[in-house]
C-alpha positions in Angstrom: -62.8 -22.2 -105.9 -64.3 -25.6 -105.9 -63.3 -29.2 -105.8 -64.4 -31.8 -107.6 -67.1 -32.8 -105.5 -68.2 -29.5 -106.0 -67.7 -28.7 -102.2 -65.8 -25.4 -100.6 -62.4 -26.1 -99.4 -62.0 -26.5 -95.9 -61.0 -23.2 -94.2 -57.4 -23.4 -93.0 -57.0 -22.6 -89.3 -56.0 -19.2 -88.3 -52.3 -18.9 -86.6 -51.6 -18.0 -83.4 -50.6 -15.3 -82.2 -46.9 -14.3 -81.4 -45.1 -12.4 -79.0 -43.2 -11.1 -81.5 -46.4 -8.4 -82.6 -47.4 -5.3 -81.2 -50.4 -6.9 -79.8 -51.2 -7.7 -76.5 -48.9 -10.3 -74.7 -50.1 -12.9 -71.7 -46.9 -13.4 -69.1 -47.0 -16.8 -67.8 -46.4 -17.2 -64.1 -44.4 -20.3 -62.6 -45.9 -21.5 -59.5 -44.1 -22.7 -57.0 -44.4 -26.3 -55.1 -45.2 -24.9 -51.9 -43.8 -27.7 -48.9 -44.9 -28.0 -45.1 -42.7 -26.9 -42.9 -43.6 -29.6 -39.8 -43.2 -28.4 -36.6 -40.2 -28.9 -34.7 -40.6 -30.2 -31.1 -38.9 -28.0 -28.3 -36.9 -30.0 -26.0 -36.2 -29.0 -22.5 -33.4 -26.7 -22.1 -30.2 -29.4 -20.2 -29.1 -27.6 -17.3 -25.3 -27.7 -17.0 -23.5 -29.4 -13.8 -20.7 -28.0 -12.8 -18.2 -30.7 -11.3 -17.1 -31.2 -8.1 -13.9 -30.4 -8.4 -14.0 -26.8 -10.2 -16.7 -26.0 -7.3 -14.2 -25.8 -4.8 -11.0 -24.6 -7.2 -11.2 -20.9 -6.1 -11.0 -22.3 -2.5 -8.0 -24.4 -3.1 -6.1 -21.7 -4.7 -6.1 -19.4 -2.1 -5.5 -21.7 0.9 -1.7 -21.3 0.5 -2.3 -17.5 1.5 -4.4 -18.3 4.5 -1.7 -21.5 5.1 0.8 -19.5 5.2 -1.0 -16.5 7.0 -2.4 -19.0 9.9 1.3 -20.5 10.2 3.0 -17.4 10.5 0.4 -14.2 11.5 -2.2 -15.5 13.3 -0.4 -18.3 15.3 2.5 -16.7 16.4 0.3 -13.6 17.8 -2.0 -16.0 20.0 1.1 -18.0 21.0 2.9 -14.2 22.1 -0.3 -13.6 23.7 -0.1 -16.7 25.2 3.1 -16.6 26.5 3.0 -13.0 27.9 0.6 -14.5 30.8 3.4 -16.5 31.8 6.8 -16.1 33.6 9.3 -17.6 30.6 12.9 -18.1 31.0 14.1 -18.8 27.7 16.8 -20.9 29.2 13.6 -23.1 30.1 10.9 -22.5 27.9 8.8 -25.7 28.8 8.7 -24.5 32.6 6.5 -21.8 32.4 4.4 -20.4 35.2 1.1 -18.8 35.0 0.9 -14.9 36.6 -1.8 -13.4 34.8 -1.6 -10.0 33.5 1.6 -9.4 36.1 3.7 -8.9 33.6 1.3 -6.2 32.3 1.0 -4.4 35.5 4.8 -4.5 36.1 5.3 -2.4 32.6 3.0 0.4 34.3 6.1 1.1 37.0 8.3 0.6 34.8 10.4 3.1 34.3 12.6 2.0 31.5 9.7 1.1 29.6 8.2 4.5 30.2 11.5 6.0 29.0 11.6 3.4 25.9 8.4 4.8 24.9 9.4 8.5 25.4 12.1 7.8 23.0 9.8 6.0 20.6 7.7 8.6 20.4 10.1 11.8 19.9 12.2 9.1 17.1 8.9 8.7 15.5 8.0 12.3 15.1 11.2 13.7 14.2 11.8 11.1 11.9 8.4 10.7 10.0 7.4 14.6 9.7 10.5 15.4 7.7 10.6 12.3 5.7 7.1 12.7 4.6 7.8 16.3 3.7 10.4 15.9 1.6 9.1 12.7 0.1 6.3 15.3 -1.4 8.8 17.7 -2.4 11.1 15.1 -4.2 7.7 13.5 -5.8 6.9 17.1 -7.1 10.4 17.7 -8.8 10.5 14.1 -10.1 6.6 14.6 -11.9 7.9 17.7 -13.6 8.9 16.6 -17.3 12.3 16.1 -16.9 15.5 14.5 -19.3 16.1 11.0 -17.5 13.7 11.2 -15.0 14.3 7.4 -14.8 18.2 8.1 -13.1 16.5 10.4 -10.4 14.0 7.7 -9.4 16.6 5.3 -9.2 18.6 7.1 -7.4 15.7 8.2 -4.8 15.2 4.9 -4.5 18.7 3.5 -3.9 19.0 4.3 0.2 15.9 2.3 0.5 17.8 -1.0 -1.1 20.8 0.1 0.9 21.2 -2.2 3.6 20.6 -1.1 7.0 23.8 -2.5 8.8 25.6 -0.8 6.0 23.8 2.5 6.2 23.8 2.7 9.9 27.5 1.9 10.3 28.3 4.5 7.5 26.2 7.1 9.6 27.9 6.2 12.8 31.2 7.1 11.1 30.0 10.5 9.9 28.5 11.3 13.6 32.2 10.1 15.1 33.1 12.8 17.8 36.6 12.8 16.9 36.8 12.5 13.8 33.1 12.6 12.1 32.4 14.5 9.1 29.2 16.2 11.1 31.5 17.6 13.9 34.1 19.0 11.1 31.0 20.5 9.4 30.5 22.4 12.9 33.9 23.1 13.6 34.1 25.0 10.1 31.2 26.8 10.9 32.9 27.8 14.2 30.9 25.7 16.2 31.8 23.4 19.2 31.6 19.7 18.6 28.5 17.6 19.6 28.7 14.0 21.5 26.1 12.6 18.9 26.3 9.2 20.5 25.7 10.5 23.8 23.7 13.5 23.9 20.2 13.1 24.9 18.5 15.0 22.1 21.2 14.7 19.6 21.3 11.0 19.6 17.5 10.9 18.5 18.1 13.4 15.9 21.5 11.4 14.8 18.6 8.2 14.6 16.0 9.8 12.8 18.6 11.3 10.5 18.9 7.7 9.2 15.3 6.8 8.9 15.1 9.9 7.0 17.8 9.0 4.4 16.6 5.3 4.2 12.8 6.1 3.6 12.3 9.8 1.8 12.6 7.9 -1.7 10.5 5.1 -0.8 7.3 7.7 0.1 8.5 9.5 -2.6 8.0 7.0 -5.3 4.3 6.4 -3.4 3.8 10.0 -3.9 5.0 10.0 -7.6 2.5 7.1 -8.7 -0.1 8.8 -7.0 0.4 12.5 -8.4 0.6 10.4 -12.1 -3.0 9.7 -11.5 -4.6 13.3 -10.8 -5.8 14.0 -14.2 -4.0 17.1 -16.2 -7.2 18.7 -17.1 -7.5 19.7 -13.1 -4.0 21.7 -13.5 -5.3 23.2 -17.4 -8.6 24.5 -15.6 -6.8 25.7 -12.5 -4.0 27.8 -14.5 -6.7 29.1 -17.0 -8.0 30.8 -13.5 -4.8 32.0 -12.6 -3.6 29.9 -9.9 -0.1 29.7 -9.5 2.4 26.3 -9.0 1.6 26.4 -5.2 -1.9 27.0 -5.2 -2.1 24.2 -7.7 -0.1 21.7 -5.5 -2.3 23.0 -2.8 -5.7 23.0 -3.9 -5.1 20.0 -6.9 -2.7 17.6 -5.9 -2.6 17.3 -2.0 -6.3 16.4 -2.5 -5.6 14.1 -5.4 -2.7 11.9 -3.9 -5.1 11.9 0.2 -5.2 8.3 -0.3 -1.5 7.9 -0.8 -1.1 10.4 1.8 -2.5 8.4 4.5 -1.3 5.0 3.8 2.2 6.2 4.1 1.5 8.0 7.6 0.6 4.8 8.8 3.2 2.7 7.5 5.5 5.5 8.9 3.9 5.7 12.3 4.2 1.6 12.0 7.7 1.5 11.2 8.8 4.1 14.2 6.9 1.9 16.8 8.8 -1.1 15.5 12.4 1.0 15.1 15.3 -1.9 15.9 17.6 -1.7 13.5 19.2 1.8 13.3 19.2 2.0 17.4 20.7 -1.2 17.7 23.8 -0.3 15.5 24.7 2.9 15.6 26.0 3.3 19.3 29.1 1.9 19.6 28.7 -1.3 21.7 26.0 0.3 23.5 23.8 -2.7 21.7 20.1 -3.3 23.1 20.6 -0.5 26.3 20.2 2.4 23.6 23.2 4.3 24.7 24.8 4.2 28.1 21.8 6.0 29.7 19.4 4.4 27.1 19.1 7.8 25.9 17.6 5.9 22.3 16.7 2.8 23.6 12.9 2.5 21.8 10.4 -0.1 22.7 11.9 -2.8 19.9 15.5 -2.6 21.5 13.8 -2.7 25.0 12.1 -5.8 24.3 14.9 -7.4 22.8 16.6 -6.9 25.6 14.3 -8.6 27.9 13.7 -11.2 26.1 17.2 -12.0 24.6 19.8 -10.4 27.0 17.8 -10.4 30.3 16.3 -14.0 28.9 12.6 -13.2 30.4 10.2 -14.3 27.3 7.2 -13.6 29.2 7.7 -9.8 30.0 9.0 -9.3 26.2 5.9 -11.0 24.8 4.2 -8.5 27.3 5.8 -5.5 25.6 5.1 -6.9 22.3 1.4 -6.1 23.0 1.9 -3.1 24.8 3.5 -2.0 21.6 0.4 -3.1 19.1 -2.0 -2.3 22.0 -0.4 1.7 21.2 -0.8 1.3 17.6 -4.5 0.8 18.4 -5.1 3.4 20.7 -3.4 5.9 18.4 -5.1 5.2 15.5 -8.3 4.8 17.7 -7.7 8.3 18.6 -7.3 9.3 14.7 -10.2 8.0 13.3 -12.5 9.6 16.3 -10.8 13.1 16.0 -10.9 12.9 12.2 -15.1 11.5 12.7 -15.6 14.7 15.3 -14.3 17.1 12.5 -15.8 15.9 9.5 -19.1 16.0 12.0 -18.3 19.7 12.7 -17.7 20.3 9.3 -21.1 19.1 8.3 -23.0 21.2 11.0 -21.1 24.3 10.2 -22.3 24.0 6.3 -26.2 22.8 7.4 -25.9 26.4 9.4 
């Protein structure tokens, strides 16, 4: 077809193509505007001052302890010390005379000291061995799983909250040769009456019957927490081998409650050396002589009664060391017997 000019028609202009087809399709991607990340500038790290004052906070908060300590452990030990170099009346404190370690040497010929510590000794023994004992045995009952086991450890533990006056005077009673409960006991049995007061041997075991009754629970509570710690799969694996209850108390817990057992050996052994109390009250008006042949007179009543019947400060401060000097030695004596065994021991397995 032509125009009038008698020229072809322009050719239109072809379409474009659409995604809609099954042509071929061109995915346009979107750039992103990509930014410069400047660089940040390290600082120096600011080391933290502590102040002044929390510096020396631990210090301040435990000064009371070593305030109190100083005040009332340390001083009073030098100023014992101190004073047992001196002849002291206590009706004249400020007068005191210099003598050295007289008062020292006169305890080694003396034979009521001698005889004070006899007594301490025997007291101590026969008062700490069968406490201890039964503090295990009582422990072992009272770990057994048992309806209100909290009565029975209140109850073991009641004598020890007892007061001692109270307790002593109530045991004085029951050892009364005329009409004490012990000597009816005897009597029943068809046995002669005992002097409790008086006897040599049967006032010490009237004593350390006392220290028995005040302390067992006490060492027995120790004993309890500490057999609560052993753990139960040491008794499972010790019954699945057949071991019986005693071989398990033997071979489990006495190993597992050692720790428990020496600390309260040496409060005991403590304790005994420093044994006032029961002695003082139970003879009847016998006071700080022990009896009227100071048949229980221990090293506490002795120095009481130098110092506050006889009034001589300077020999009782004397005692007061001779006492803690014996504490030493003893426990000197322990540690290098039990060092000499565990050495033995050692050599015997290296053989």
């Amino acid at each position: 077809m032509r125009t009038q000019s008698g020229h072809p028609p322009p050719e239109a202009p072809a379409p474009a193509p659409t995604n809609h087809g099954p042509g071929p399709t061109t995915r346009r991607t979107r750039t992103r505007p990509t930014t410069r990340r400047t660089p940040t500038r390290r600082t120096p790290a600011t080391t933290r001052r502590t102040p002044t004052g929390s510096r020396w906070a631990p210090y301040a908060l435990v000064a009371p302890f070593f305030l109190f300590f100083g005040a009332f452990g340390v001083f009073p030990l030098l100023a014992t010390a101190w004073t047992s170099l001196h002849r002291v009346e206590l009706t004249a404190p400020a007068e005191a005379q210099w003598v050295g370690l007289h008062n020292y040497a006169r305890l080694l010929d003396d034979a009521f000291f001698w005889n004070a510590l006899a007594n301490t000794v025997v007291i101590g023994i026969v008062s700490t061995v069968p406490q201890l004992l039964l503090a295990l045995g009582v422990a072992h009952l009272l770990d057994v799983r048992l309806r209100g086991r909290g009565i029975f450890r209140v109850v073991a533990l009641a004598p020890y909250a007892t007061s001692v006056a109270a307790a002593t005077l109530v045991f004085a009673l029951f050892y009364g040769r005329d009409h004490g409960m012990a000597n009816w006991a005897l009597g029943a049995a068809g046995l002669p009456p005992v002097d409790w007061q008086n006897g040599p041997w049967a006032s010490k075991l009237a004593v350390s019957s006392i220290v028995v009754w005040r302390w067992t629970g006490y060492n027995a509570l120790i004993y309890l927490a500490a057999m609560q710690t052993v753990p139960r799969e040491l008794y499972e694996a010790a019954a699945l081998d057949g071991a019986s209850r005693w071989r398990r108390f033997l071979h489990v817990t006495l190993p597992g409650i050692r720790p428990a057992i020496a600390f309260t050996v040496l409060v005991s052994t403590i304790g005994a050396t420093q044994l006032f109390g029961e002695p003082l009250l139970f003879g009847s008006g016998a006071g700080a002589s022990g009896g009227a042949d100071h048949q229980f007179q221990t090293l506490g009543l002795y120095l009481y009664e130098q110092g506050w019947v006889n009034l001589h400060l300077g020999r009782a401060a004397a005692i007061a060391w001779a006492m803690l000097l014996v504490l030493v030695v003893l426990f000197g004596a322990v540690r290098l017997l039990r060092g000499g065994l565990a050495r033995r021991s050692r050599t015997g397995r290296a053989s």
